[in-house]
N, C-alpha and C positions, 0 to 999 in steps of 0.2 A: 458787169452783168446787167441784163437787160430786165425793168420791173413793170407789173403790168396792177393797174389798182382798180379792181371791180366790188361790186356790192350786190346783192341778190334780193330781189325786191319782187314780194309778192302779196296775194292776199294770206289771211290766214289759214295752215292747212293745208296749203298749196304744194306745200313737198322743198320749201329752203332751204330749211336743216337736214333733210334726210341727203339732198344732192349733196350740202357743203360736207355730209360727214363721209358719204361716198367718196368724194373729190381728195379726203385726207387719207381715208383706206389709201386708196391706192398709187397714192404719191407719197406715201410714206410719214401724212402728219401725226398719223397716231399709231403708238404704239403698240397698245393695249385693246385686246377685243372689246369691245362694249361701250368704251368709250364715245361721248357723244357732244355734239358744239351745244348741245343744253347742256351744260352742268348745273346748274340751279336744281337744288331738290324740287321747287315750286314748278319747273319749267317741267322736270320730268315727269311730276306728278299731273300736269294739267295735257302737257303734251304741247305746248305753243313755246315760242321764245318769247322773254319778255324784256329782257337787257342787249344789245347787239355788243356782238363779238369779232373782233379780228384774229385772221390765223393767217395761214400764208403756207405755198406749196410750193417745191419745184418742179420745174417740167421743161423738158431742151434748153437746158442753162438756161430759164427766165426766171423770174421770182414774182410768183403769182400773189397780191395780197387780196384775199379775201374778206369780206365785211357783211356778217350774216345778220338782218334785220329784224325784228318783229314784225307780225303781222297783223296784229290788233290794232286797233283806232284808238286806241286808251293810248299806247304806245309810240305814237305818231310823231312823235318829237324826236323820238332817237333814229325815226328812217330822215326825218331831215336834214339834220346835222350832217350823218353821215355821206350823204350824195354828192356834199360840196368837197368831199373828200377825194372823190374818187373820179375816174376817166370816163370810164361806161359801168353799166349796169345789166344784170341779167335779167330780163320779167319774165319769171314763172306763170306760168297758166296750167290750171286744171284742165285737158281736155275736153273733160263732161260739163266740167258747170263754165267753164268760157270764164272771160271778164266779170270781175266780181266789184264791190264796192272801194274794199281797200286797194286793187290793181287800179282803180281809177285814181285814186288819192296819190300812189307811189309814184304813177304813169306821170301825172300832171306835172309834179313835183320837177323828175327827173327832165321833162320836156324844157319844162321854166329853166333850169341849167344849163341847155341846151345839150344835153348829154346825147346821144344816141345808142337806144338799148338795142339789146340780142334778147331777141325773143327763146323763148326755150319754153315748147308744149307738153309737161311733164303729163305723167299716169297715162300715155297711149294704151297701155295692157289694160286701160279699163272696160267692163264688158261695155258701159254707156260712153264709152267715149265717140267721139265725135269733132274731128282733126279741121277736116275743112271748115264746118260751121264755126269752130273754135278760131282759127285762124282769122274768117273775115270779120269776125266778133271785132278780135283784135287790132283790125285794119281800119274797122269804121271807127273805134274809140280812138286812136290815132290822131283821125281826122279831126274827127267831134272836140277834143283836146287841143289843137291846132298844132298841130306835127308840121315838120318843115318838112319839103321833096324829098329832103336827105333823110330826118327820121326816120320816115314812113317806108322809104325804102331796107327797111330792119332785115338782118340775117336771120332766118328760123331754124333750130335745131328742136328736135325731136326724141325726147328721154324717158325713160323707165329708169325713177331717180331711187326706189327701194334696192332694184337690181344692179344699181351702177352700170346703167348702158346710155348711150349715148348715138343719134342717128342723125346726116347730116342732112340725109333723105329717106321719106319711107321706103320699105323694102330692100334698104341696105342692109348690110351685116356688122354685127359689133359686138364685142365681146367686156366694154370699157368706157368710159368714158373721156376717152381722148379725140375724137370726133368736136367736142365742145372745146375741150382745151387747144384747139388748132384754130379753131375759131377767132377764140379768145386774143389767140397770135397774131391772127390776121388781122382781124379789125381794131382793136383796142390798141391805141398810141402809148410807145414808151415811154414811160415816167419819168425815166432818168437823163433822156436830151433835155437841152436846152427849154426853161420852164410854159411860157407862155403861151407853146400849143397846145398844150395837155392843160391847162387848166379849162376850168369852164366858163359858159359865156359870160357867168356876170363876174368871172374872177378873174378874166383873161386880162391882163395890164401886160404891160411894157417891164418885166423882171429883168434887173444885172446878175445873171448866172453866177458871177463870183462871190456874191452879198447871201449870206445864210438868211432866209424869210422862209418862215411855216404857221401855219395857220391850228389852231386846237381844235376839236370839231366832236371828241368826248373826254370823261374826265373817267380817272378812277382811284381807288383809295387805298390804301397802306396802313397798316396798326405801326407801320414803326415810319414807312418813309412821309405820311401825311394824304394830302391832294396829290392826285398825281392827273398829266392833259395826254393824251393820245393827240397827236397832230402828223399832219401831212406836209414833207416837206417840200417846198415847192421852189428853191434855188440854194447851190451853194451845199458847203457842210455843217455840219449840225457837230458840237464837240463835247461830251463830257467832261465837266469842270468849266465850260467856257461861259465869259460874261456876257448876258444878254439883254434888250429889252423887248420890255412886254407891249404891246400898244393897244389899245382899246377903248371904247368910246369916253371912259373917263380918264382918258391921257394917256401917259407915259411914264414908265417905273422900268427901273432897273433889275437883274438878279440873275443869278447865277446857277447851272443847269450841275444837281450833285447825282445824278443818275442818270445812265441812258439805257434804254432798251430798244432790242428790235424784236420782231415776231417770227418763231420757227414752230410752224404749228400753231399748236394751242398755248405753247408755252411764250414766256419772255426769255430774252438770252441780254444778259449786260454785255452793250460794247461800250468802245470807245469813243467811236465815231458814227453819221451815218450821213450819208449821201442825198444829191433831192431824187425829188421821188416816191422815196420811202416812206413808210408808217411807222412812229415810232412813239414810247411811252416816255416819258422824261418825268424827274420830281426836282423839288427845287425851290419852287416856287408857291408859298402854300394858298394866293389869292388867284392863281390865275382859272379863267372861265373860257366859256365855251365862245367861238369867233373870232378872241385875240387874235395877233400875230407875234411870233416870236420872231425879233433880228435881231444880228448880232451888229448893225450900224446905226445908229438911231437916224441917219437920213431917209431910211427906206420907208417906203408909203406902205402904212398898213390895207392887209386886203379886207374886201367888203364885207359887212359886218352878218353874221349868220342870224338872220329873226329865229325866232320857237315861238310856236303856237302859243297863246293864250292859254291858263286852266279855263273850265266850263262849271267843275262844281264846287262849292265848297262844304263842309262840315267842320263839328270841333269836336276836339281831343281832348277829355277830361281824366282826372283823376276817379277812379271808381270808388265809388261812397257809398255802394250797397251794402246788405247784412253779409254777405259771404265775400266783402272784400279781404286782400289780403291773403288770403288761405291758401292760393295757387301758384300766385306770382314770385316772380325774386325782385323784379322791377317795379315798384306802384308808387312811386314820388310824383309829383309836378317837376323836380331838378331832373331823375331821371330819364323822361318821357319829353323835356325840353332838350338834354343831352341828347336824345337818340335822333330828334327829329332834327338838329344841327348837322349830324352825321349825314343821313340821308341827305340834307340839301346838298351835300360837297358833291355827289354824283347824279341824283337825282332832277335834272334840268324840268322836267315838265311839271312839277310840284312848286308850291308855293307856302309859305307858315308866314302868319303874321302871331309872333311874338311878343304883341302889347301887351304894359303890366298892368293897365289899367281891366283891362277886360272880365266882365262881371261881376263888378263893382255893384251893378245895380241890385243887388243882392237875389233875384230871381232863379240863381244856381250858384256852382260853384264855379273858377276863374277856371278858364281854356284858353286854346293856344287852335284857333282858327286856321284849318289845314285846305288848300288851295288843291285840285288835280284835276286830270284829263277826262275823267271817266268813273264809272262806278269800280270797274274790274280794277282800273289804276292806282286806285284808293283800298282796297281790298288787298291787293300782293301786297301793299308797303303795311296793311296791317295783319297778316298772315304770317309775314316774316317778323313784326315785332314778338307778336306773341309763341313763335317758335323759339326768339331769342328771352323768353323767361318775362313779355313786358304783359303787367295788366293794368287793363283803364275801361274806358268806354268813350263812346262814341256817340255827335245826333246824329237825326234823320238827314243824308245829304240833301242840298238847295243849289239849286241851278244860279248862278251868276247874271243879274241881271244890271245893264251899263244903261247911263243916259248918252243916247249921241244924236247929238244938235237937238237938243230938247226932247227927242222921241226916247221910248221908254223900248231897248231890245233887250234879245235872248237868243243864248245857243239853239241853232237848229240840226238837225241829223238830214242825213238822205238813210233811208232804213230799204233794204231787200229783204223779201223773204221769199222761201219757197215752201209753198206748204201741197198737201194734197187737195185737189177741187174741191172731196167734199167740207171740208176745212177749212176753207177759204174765206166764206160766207160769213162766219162767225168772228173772224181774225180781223177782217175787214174791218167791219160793225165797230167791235170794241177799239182798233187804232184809230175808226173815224168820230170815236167820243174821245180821245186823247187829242184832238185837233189836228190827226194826221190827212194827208191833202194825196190821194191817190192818183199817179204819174203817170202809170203804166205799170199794161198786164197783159201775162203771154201765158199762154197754155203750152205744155210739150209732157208728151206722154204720162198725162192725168195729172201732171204737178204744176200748178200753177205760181210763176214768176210775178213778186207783186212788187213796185216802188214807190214808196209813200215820202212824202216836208214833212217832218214830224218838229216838233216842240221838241228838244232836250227835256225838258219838263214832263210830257207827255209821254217821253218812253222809257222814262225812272220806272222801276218795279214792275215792267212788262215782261221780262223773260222767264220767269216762274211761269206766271198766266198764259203763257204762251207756248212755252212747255206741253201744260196740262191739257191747253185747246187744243192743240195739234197729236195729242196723245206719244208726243215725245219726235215722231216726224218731221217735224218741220225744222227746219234752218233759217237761221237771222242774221246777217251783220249789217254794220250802220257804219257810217264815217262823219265828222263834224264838219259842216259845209259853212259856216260861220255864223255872225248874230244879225238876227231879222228884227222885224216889228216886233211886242209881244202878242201874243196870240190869245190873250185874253184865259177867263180861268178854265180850267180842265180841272176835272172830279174826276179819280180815278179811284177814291178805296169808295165801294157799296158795304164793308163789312167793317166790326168791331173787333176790338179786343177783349180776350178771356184773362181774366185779372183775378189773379190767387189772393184771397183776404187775409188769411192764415201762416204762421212761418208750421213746417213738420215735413212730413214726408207722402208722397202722392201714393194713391194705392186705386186698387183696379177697381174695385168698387162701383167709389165717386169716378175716377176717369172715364167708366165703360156709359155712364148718365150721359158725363161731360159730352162726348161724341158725337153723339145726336144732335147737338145746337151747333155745331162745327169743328176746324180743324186744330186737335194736338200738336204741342210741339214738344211735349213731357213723353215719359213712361212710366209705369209702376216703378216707383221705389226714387223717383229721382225727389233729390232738396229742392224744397222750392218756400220763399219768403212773402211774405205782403209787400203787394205789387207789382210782383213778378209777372210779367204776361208767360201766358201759358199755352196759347191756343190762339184761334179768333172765331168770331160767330158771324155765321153765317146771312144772318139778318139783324139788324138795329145794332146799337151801339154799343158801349163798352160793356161788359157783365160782370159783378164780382161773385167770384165761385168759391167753393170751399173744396179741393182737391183730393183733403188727407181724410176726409168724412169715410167713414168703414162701416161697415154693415153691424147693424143693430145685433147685439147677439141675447137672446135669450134662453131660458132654460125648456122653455114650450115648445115639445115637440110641434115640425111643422104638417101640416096634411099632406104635403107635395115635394117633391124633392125639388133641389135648388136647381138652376140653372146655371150652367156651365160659364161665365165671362169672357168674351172675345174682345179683344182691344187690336182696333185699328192698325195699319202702322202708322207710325207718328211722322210729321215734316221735322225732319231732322233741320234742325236751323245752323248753317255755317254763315260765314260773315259775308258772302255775295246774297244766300237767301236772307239773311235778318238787317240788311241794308236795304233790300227790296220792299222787306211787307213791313216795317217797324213807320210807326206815326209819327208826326210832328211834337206828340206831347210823352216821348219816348226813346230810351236811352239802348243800345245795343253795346251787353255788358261784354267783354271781352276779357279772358282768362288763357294761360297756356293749356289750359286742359278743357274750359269748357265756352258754350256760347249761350246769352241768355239776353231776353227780352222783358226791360223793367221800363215802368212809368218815371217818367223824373218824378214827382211826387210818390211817396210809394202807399200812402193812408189817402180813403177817398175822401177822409174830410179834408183832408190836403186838396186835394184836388177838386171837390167841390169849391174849396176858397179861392182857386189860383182862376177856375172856368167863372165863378161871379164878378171879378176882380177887371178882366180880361171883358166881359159884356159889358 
């Protein structure tokens, strides 16, 4: 049987998952209505993918294996790996909004392989769409990327990936998405000839067909089988139970393969054996990582080693030592919260924990376990899922990663888009150009103006709330990490303070309806709240301590005038993307399975009076 190995590579949004789970309809990968290549509660709930997935389909005796990517920039590690996996690639385009940030990042990526994509112009049924402008969008970033003759001359298909249709020209008719998958046949090289054509350019060596070599390229994990590699086999067979070695930049080690899987659907199916070509899951082996190779002759040359991105932020993960520790958690150790971030590294490649036992020693807090990642959002899912799984701690304010190289002092930089409306603009501008953002280019198209801004990493920590609220919720953002520059010297981005409860009791509308006026809630009537707790922030000057649970004076004196009615705002509901946003340097984002709260690490201001003298 003849195999075909693609990956679907887009920005976020773009319509990936909705095509791959089309593409399983109706080949038969899923069973069940409603099922979907998100399975992650988080992915459903947010609507993006954030783990990439392999499924596989049939169609005219081939065996299609697919590899659905994320499309966030936080997530940008898992589209790398996977490309070196695969033959070609499909790039997704939104007709309306053209080439986006992260299609540039995926585009480059696959170019550098020397892969050659198939374009595929999804959402044509949109009322703004817009096919031709989209396409030469497409053509000039090609260029701009440095596409070869061959590239550049890409195959376009044209889809309506909600409806599962698929056009190989406009104006054609379709009822399906087989149109794409003929495609697919046409241009994309069998997997299962003989290896060295189908691999990619920087992988292409000289393979002995008869020598089993395969390459890992992701990991995943098992409560009973351990680590487990997802690799791509690239000659020879592949055997369960058979003795192999691993080869990788720190040598060579032996061991032996005690599971094998292949991909039918969404599912795993244990074989015996599998063929090259294929994508396959194996366990076995509880060290091995992402780039290896697996053969089964130790003379064979390992293939070229797969980089991942660098993290960009880091923060630390504490033990939570507030008044209301304990009460919600089932997990709140230092043993358990090193336990789980062990776990995470077995599959997690774009994360990083330094594990020192010395750390906070200096006695200025308490001892943490320094968490390394891509992004704020990337940092955020891996603590959304602790605390769904029963963990409570807190967390600082993340810090951009900042390297000496050759004596110069750099820093992560972004390329940032946004699209907001003209009148909107002006203001959005302004504020990114006091973050140190360096504006690129700017296009106006029917009233909404296209902005692209060098931005600081630094500089666009905690902008997407504000950004939000500038654009009155209108506007659109993505960024991608373009690497580290010079540093760009400092950037002041908080004008406002924190609202600091003095008092431990219970908040009441009262005092809260006062509190309002000086700025923004993140309380309600009736919630607990402790000294120290931030609770709000103010609007002008610096930190304030308030008294929250203060009630209205009651006496027995009748009054001349009747009372006025109490209106309380709505509050900024604070979840761990916003209290990662707006929390200070001198401030802990407490994290519980039930709730989210914002404290001072000193939680007494004489505390904090002593640690700010101490400090000058």
């Amino acid at each position: 049987m003849e195999i075909r190995n693609i990956a679907i590579i887009a920005h976020v949004d773009h319509g990936k998952t909705t095509l791959t789970d089309a593409l399983m309809k109706q080949n038969g990968g899923f069973q069940d209505e409603g099922t979907s290549m998100d399975s992650n509660a988080l992915e459903k709930e947010r609507g993006i993918t954030i783990y990439s997935k392999n499924t596989s389909i049939y169609y005219k005796n081939t065996k299609i294996n697919i590899v659905d990517t994320p499309g966030h920039a936080d997530f940008g590690s898992e589209v790398e790996r996977v490309l070196r996996a695969v033959d070609c690639v499909l790039l997704l385009v939104d007709a309306a909004e053209g080439p986006m940030p992260q299609t540039r990042f995926v585009l480059k990526k696959s170019l550098e392989l020397g892969l050659k994509p198939i374009v595929v112009i999804n959402k044509i049924d949109k009322p703004a769409a817009n096919i031709a402008k989209a396409h030469d969008e497409i053509l000039e970033l090609f260029f701009e990327l440095g596409a070869t003759e061959e590239q550049a001359n890409f195959e376009t298909v044209y889809a309506i990936g909600r409806e599962g249709k698929a056009f190989r020209k406009m104006g054609d008719e379709s009822t399906d998405l087989s149109p794409l998958l003929d495609v697919i046949l046409e241009k994309v090289p069998d997997a299962s000839v003989s290896q060295g054509a189908s691999l990619t350019s920087l992988s292409r060596m000289p393979l002995d067909s008869s020598k089993m070599s395969a390459q890992v390229f992701n990991l995943g994990y098992d409560n009973f089988l351990g680590r487990m590699a997802v690799a791509r086999i690239y000659s020879g067979e592949m055997n369960s139970g058979g003795q192999i070695f691993v080869k990788g930049e720190n040598g060579t080690r032996s061991g032996k393969i005690t599971k094998l899987f292949s991909f039918e659907g969404i599912n795993r199916k244990e074989t015996d054996s599998a063929t090259s070509g294929d994508i396959v899951l194996l366990a076995g082996i509880p060290d091995i990582y992402i780039g290896e190779t697996i053969c089964e002759d130790e003379s064979v040359e390992p293939l070229p080693h797969i980089a991942i991105d660098e993290p960009t932020l880091s923060l630390n993960f504490l033990v939570n030592d507030s008044p209301f520790a304990g009460k919600e958690g089932k997990f709140v150790t230092s043993r358990q919260i090193k336990e789980r971030l062990e776990k995470e590294l077995e599959i997690n490649v774009g994360l990083k924990v330094d594990f020192s036992q010395d750390q906070g020693k200096n006695r200025t807090g308490p001892s943490f376990f320094k968490v390394y990642g891509r992004g704020e959002l990337h940092i955020a899912i891996l603590l959304e899922n602790m605390r769904r799984e029963g963990f409570e701690m807190q967390v600082s304010q993340p810090e951009v990663i900042i390297k000496e190289k050759d004596g110069v002092k750099t820093e992560p930089f972004e390329e940032l888009v946004i699209d907001v409306p003209m009148e909107s603009s002006g203001g959005v501008i302004e504020k990114i150009g006091k973050r140190r953002g360096i504006m690129k280019d700017m296009v106006e198209k029917h009233g909404i103006a296209r902005v692209v801004f060098d931005i600081p990493t630094r500089g666009f920590l905690g902008f997407r709330g504000e950004f939000i609220i500038d654009t009155k919720g209108e506007g659109i953002m993505s960024s991608r990490v373009t690497g580290f520059r010079e540093y760009a010297g400092e950037i002041k981005k908080r004008e406002y303070g924190s609202m600091v409860s003095m008092v431990h009791g219970k908040a009441v509308a009262f005092s809260l309806a006062n509190l309002q006026e000086r700025g923004i809630l993140y309380i309600e009537h009736g919630t607990e709240v402790y000294e120290g707790m931030v609770i709000g922030n103010v609007l002008k000057g610096d930190d304030m301590s308030v008294n929250p649970t203060k009630g209205k004076q009651l006496t027995n004196m009748r009054a001349s005038g009747t009372d006025e009615a109490i209106t309380l705002n709505p509050v900024f509901v604070l979840s761990i993307e916003r209290g990662l946003e707006v929390m200070n340097g001198d401030e802990y984002l407490e994290i519980t399975p039930k709730s989210v709260r914002l404290r001072k690490k000193f939680l007494t201001e004489i505390d904090r009076k002593k640690q700010t003298s101490k400090t000058e």
